[in-house]
N, C-alpha and C positions, 0 to 999 in steps of 0.2 A: 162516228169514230170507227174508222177498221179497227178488226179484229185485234192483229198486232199491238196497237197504241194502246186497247182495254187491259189486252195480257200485260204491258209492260207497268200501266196505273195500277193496278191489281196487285202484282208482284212488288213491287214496290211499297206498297203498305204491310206487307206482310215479313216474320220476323225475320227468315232465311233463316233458321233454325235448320230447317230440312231434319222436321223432329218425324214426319210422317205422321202426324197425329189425325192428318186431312182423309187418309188413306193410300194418300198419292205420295211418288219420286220422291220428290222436294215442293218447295214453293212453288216451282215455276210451273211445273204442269198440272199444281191446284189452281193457280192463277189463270192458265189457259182455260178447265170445264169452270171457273166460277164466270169466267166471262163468255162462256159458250151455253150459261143455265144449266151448264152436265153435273153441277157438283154443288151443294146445297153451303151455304155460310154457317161456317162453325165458330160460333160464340166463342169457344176458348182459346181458340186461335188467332181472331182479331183481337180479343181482350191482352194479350201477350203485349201487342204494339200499346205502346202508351195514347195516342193523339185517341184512337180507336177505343182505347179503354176507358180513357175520361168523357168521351163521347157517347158510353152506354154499348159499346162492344156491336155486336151485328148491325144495329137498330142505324148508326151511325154509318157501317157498311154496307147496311142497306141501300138507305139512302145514295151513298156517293156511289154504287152502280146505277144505278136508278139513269141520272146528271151524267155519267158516263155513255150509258148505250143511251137516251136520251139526250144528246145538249140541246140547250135552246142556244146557242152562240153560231 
């Protein structure tokens, strides 16, 4: 998957708050280091998104970068 398509899967799961809680902008440029490995998965932040949250919060985001910078398709 380039780069781009990771940013925009990434982005997308996350709340667009643009609370800063990541340390970054907004979503968007936590969404580009989380898919760049620059920027570590912060549990309280996936946990915000519901799918995410009932999913076990990172553990869940882990996973689906994982399947993302890996696909087997």
């Amino acid at each position: 998957m380039n780069p781009d398509d990771l940013t925009d899967c990434i982005d997308a799961l996350l709340p667009q708050t643009q609370c800063r809680q990541c340390g970054y902008a907004g979503c968007r440029p936590y969404a580009e280091a989380v898919g760049k490995n620059e920027a570590p998965l912060i549990p309280t932040i996936w946990a915000i998104f519901p799918v995410v949250h009932f999913s076990h919060g990172a553990g869940f985001a882990t996973g689906l970068l994982h399947y993302l910078r890996n696909p087997d398709w």
